[in-house]
Backbone as JSON Lines, residues from 0, in Angstrom:
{"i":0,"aa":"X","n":[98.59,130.14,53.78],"ca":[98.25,128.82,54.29],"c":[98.98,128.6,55.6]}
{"i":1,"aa":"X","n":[98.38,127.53,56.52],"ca":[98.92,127.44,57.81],"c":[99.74,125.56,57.74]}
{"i":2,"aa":"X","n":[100.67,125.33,58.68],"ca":[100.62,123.52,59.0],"c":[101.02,124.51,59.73]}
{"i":3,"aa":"X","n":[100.76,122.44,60.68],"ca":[100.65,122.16,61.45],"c":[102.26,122.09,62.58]}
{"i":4,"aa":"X","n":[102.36,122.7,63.71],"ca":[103.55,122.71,64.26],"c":[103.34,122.37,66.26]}
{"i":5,"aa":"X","n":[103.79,120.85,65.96],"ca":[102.87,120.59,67.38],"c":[101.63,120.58,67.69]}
{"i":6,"aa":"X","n":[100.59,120.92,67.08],"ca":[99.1,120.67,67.38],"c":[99.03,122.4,67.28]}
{"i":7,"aa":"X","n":[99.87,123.53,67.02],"ca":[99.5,124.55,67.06],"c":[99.57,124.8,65.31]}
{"i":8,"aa":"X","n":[98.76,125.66,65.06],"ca":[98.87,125.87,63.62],"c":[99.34,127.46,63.09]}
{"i":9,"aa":"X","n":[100.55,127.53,62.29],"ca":[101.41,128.34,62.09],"c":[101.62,128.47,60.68]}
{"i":10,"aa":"X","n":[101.89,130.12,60.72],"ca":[101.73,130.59,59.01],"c":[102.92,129.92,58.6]}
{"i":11,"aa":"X","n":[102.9,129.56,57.1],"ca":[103.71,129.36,55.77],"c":[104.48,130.56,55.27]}
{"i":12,"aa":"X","n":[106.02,130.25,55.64],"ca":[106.73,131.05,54.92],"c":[107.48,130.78,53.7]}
{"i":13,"aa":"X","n":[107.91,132.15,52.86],"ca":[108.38,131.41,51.6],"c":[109.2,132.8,51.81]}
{"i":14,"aa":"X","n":[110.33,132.25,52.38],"ca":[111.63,133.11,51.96],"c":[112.67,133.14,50.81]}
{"i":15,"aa":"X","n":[112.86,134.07,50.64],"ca":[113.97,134.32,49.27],"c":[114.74,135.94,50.03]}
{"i":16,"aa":"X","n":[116.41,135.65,49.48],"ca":[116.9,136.69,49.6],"c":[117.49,137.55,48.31]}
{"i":17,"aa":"X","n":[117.08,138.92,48.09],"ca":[117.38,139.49,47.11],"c":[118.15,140.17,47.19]}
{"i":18,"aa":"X","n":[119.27,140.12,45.97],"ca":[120.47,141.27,45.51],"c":[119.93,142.0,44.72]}
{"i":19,"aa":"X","n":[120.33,143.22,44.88],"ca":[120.14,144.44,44.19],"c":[121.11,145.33,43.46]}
{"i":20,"aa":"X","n":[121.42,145.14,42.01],"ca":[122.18,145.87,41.84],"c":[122.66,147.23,41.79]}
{"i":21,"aa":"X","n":[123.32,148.0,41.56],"ca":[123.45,149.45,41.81],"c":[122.47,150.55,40.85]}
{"i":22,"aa":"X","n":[122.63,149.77,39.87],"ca":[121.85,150.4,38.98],"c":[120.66,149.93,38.66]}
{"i":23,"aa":"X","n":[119.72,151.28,39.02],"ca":[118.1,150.37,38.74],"c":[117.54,149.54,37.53]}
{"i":24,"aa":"X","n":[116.94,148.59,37.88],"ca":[116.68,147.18,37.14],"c":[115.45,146.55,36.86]}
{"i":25,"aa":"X","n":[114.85,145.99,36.05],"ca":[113.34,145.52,36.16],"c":[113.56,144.17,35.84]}
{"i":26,"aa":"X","n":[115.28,143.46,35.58],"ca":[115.02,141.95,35.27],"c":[115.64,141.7,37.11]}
{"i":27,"aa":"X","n":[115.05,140.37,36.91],"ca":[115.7,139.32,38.07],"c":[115.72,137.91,37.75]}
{"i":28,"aa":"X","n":[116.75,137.25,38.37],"ca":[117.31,135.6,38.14],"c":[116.7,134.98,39.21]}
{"i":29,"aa":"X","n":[115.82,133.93,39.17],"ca":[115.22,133.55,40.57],"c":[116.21,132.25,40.51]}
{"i":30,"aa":"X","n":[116.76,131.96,41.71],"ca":[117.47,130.87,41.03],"c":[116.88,129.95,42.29]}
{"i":31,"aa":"X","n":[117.44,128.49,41.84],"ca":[116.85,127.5,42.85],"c":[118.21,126.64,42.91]}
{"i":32,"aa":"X","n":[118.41,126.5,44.04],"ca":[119.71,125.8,44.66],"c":[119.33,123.85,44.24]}
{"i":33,"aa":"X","n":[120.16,123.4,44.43],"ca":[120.68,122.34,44.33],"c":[120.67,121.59,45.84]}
{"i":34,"aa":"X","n":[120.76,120.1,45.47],"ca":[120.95,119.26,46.71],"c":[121.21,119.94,47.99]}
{"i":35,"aa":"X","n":[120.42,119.84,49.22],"ca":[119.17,119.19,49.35],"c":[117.98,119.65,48.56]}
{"i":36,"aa":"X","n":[118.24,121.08,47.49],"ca":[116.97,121.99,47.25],"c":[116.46,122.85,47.7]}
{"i":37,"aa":"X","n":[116.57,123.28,49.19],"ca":[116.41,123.8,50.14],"c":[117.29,124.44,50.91]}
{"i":38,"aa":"X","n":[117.04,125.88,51.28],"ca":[117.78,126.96,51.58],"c":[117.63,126.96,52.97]}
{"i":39,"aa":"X","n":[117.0,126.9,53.51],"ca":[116.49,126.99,55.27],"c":[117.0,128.2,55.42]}
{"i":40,"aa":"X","n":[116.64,129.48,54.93],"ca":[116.83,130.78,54.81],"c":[116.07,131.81,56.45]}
{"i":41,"aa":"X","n":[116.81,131.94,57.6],"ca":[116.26,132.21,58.27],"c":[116.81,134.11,58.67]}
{"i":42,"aa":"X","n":[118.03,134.22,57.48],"ca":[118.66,135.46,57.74],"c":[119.62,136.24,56.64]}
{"i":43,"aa":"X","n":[119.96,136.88,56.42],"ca":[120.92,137.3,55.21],"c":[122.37,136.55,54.99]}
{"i":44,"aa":"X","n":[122.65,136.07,56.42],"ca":[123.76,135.37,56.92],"c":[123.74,134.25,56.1]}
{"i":45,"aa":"X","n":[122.33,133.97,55.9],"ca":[122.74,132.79,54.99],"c":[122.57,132.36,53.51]}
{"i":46,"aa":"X","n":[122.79,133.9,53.14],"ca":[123.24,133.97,51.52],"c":[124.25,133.42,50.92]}
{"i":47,"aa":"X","n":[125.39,133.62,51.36],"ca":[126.46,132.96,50.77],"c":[126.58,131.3,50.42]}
{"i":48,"aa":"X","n":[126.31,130.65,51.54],"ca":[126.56,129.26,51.58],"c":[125.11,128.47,50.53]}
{"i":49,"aa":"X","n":[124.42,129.38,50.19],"ca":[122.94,129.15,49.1],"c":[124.1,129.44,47.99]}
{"i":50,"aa":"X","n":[124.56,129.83,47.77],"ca":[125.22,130.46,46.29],"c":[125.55,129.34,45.44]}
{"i":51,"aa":"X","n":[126.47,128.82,45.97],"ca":[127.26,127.71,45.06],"c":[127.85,128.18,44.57]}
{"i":52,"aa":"X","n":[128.31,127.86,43.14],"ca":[128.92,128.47,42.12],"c":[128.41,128.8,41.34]}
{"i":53,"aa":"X","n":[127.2,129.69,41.77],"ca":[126.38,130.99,41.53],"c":[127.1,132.44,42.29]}
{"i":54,"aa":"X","n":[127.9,131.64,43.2],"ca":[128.66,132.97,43.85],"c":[129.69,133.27,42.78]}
{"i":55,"aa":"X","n":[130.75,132.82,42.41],"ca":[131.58,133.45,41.73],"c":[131.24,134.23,40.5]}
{"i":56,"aa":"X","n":[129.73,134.37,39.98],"ca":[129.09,134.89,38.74],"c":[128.33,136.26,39.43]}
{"i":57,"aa":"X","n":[128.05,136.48,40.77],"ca":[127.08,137.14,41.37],"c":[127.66,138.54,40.64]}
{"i":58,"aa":"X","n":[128.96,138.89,41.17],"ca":[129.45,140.37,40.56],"c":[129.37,140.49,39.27]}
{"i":59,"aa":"X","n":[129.17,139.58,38.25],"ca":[129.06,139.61,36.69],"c":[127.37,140.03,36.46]}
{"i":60,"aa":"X","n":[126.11,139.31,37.55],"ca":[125.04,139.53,37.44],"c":[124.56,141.19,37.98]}
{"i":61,"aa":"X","n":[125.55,141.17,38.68],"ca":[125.39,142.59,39.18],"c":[125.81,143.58,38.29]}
{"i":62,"aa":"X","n":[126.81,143.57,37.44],"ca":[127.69,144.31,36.36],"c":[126.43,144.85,35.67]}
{"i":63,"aa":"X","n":[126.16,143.35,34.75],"ca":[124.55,143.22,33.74],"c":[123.2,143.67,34.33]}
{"i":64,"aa":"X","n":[123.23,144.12,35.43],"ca":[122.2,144.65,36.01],"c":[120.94,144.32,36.37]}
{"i":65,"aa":"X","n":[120.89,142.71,37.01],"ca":[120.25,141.48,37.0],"c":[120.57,141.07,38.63]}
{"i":66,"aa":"X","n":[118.79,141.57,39.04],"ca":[118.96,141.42,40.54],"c":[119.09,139.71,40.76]}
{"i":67,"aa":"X","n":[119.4,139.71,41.68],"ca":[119.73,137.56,41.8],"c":[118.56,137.52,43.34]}
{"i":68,"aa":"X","n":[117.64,136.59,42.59],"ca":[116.72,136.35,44.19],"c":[116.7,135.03,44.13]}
{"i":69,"aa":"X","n":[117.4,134.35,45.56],"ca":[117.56,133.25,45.76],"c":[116.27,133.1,46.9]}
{"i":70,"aa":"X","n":[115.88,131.66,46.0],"ca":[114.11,131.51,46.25],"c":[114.49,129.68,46.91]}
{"i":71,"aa":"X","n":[114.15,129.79,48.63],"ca":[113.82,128.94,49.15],"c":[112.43,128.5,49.01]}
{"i":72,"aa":"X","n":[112.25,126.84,49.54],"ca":[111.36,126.08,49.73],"c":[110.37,127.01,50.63]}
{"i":73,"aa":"X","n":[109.06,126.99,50.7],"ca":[107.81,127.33,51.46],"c":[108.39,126.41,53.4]}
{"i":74,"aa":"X","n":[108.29,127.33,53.96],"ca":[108.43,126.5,55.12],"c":[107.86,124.87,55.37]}
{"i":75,"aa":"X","n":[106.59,124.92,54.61],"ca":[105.56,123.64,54.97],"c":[106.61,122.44,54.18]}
{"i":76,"aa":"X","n":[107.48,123.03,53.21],"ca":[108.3,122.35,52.76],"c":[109.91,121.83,53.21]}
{"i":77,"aa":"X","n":[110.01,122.19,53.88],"ca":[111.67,121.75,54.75],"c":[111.32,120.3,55.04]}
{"i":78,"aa":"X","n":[110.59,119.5,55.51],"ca":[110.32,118.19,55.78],"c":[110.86,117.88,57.31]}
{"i":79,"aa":"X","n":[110.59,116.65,57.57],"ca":[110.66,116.21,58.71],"c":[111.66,116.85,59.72]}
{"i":80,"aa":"X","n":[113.24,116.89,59.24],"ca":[113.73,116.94,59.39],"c":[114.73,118.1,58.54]}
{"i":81,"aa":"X","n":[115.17,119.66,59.01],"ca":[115.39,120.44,58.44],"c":[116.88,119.64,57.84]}
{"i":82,"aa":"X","n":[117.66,118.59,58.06],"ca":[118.92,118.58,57.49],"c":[118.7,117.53,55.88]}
{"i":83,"aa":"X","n":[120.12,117.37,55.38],"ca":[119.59,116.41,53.92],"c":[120.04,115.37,54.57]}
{"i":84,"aa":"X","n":[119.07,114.07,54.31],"ca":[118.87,114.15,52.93],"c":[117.22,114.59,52.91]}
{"i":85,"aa":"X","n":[116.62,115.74,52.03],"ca":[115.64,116.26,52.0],"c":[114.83,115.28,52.01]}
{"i":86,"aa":"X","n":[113.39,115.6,52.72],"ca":[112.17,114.66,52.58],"c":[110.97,115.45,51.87]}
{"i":87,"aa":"X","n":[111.06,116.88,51.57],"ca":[109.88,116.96,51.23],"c":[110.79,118.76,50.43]}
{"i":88,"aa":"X","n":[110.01,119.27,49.88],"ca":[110.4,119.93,48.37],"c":[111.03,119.12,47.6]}
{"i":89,"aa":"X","n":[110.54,117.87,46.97],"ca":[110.89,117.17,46.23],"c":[110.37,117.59,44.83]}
{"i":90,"aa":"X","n":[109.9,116.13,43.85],"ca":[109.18,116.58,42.45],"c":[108.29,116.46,42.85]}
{"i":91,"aa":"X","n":[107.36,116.19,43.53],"ca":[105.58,116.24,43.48],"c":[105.52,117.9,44.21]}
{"i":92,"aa":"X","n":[106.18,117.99,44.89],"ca":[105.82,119.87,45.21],"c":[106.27,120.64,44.19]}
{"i":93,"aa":"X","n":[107.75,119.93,43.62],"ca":[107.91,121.33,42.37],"c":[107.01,121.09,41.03]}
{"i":94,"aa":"X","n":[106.96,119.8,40.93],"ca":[105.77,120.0,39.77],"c":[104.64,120.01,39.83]}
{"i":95,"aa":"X","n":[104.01,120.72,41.0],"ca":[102.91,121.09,41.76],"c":[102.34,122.82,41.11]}
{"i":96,"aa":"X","n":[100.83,123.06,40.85],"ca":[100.54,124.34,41.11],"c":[100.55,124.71,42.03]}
{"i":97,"aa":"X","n":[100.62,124.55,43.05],"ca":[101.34,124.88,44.7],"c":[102.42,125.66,44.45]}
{"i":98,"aa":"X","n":[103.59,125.36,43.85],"ca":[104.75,125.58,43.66],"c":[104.47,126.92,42.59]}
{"i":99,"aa":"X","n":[103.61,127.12,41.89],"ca":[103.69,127.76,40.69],"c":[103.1,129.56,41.14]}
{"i":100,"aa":"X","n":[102.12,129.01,41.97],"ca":[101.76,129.61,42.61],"c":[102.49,130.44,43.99]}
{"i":101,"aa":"X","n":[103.03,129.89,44.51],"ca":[103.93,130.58,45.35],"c":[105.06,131.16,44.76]}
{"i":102,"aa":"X","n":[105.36,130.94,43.62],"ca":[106.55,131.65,42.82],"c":[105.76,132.95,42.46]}
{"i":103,"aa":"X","n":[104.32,132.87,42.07],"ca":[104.33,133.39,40.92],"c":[103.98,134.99,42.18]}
{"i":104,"aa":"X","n":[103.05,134.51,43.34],"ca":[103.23,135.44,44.93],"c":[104.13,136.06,44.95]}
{"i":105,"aa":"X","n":[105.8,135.54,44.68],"ca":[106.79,135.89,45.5],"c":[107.09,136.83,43.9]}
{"i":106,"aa":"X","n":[106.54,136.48,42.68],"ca":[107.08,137.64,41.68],"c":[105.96,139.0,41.84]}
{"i":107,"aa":"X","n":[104.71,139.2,42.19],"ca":[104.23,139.68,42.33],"c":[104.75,141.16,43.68]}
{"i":108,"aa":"X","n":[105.34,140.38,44.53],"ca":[105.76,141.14,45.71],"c":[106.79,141.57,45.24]}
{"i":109,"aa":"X","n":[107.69,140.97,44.35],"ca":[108.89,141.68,43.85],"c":[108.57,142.9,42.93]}
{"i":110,"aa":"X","n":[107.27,142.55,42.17],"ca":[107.3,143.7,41.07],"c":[106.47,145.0,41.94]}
{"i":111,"aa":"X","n":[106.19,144.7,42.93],"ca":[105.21,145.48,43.63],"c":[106.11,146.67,44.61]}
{"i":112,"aa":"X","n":[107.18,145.48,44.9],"ca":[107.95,146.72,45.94],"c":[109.07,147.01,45.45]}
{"i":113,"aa":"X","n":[109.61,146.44,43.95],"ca":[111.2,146.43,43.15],"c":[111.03,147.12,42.13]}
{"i":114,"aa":"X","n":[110.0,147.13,41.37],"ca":[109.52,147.29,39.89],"c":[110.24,146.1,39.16]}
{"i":115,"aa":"X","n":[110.87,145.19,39.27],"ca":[111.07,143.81,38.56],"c":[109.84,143.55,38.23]}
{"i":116,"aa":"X","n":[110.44,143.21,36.78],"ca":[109.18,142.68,35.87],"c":[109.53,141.52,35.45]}
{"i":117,"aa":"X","n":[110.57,141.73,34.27],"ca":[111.17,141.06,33.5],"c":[111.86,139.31,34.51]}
{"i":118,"aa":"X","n":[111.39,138.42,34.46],"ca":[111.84,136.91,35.71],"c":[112.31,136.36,34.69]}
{"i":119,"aa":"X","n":[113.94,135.87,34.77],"ca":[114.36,134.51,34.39],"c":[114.72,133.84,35.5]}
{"i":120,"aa":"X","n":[114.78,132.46,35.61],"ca":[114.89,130.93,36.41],"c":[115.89,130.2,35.75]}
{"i":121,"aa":"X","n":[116.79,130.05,36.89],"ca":[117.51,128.61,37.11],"c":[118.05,127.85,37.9]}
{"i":122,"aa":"X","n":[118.03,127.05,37.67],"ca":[117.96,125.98,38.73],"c":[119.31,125.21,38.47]}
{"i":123,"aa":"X","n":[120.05,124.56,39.49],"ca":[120.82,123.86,39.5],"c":[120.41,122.34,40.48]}
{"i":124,"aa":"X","n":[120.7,121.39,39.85],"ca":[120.29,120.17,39.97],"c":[119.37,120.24,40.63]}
{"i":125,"aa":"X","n":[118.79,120.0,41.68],"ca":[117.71,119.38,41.81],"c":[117.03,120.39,41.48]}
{"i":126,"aa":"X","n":[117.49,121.74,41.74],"ca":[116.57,123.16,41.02],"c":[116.42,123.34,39.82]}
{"i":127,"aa":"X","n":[117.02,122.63,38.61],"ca":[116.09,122.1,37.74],"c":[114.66,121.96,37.46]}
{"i":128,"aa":"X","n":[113.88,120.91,38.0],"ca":[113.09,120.71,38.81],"c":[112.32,121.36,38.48]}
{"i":129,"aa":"X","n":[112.3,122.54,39.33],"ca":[111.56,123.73,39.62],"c":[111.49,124.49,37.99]}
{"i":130,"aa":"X","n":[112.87,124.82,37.46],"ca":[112.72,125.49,36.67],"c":[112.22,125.17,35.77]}
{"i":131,"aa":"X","n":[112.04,123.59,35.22],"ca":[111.46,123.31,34.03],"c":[109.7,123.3,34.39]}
{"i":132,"aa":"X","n":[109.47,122.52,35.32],"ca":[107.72,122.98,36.14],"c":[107.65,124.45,36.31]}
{"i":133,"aa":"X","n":[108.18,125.3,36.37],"ca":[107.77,126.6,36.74],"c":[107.86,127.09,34.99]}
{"i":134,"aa":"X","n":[108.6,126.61,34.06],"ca":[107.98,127.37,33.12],"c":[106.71,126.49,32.25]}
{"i":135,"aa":"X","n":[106.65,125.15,32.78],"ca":[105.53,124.43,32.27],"c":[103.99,126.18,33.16]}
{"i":136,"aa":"X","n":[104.36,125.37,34.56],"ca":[103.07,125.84,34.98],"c":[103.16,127.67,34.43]}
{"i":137,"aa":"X","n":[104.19,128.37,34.6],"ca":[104.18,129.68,34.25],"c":[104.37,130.59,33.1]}
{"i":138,"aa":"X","n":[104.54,129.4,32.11],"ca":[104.6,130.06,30.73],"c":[105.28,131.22,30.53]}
{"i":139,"aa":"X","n":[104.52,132.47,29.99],"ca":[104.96,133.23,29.71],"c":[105.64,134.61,30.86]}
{"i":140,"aa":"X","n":[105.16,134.9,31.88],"ca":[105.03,134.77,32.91],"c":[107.12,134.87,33.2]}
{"i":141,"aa":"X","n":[107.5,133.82,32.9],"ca":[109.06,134.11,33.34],"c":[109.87,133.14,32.03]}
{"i":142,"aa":"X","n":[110.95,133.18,31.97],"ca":[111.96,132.67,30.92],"c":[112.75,131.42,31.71]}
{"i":143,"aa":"X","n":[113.19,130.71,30.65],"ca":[113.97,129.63,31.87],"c":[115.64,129.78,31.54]}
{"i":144,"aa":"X","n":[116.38,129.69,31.91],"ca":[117.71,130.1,31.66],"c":[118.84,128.26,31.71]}
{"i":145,"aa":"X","n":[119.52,128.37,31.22],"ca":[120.32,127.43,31.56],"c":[121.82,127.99,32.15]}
{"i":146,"aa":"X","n":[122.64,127.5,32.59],"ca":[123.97,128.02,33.11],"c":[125.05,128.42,32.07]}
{"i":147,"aa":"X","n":[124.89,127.47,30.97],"ca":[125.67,128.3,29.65],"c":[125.14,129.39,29.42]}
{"i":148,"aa":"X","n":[123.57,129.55,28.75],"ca":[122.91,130.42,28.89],"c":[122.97,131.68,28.91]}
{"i":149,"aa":"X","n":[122.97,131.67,31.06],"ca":[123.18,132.93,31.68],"c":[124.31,133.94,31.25]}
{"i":150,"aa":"X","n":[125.66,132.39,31.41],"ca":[126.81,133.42,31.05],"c":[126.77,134.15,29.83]}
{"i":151,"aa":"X","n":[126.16,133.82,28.87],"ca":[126.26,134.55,27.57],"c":[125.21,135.16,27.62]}
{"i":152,"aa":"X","n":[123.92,135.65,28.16],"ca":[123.35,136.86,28.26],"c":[123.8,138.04,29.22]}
{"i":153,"aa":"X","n":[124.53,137.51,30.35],"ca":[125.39,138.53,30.96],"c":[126.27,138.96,30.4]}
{"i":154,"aa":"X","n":[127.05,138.45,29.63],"ca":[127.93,139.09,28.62],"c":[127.76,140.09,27.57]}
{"i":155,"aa":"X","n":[126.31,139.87,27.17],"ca":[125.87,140.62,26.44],"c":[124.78,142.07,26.88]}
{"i":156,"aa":"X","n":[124.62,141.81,28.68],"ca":[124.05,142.76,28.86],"c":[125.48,143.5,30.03]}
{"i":157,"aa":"X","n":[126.44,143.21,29.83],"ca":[127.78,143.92,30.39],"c":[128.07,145.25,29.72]}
């Protein structure tokens, strides 16, 4: 899909950056950031500061052998104004088939060029959101994880 940028019309991006662990893998954690919601992901550079306190778990996801793909907003989604307070990847886009659909794109390209099969989701606050609409709209399709959760399936796949 294209919007609109100045009267010129320009493709839709949907960036996410993926970790890879050392040892080959077919699960991945799509996770969805928190306040504003939105990653404005324009480089690898800006992995870290997406993390949260998803960073201090990253080397435990890596241990368990659980690639981590941190999944920004669709460009058409940054809103008016790229800073917070966000105007647009709100709840009517995440509980959108729009939304379900571009996830489900961005798992397709993963299993296509990763062999990831296996998708769990989570979201932290406002990425919530996403995760509970993405397993409405995606069912079976991916798992939804909570943050207690995670830690105790990484533990168990350590």
């Amino acid at each position: 899909r294209t919007m609109s940028n100045g009267g010129n019309a320009v493709a839709v991006v949907q960036r996410a950056i993926l970790t890879m662990p050392v040892a080959p893998t077919d699960t991945a954690l799509l996770y969805f950031r928190g306040n504003p919601g939105y990653m404005l992901l324009k480089s690898l550079q800006d992995k870290q500061r997406n993390l949260g306190w998803l960073g201090k778990g990253e080397a435990q996801l890596m241990q368990a052998g659980i690639a981590l793909v941190q999944v920004d907003c669709p460009t058409d989604q940054w809103g008016d104004s790229p800073r917070p307070p966000a105007t647009k990847c709100l709840g009517d886009y995440r509980s959108a088939q729009q939304h379900a659909d571009d996830v489900r794109r961005l798992m397709a390209q993963l299993k296509t060029q990763y062999g990831l099969k296996n998708f769990y989701v989570l979201g932290h606050s406002i990425g919530t959101i996403s995760s509970r609409w993405l397993a409405i709209n995606l069912g079976k399709e991916l798992k939804i994880l909570s943050k207690h959760c995670l830690m105790r399936y990484m533990q168990k796949r350590a």
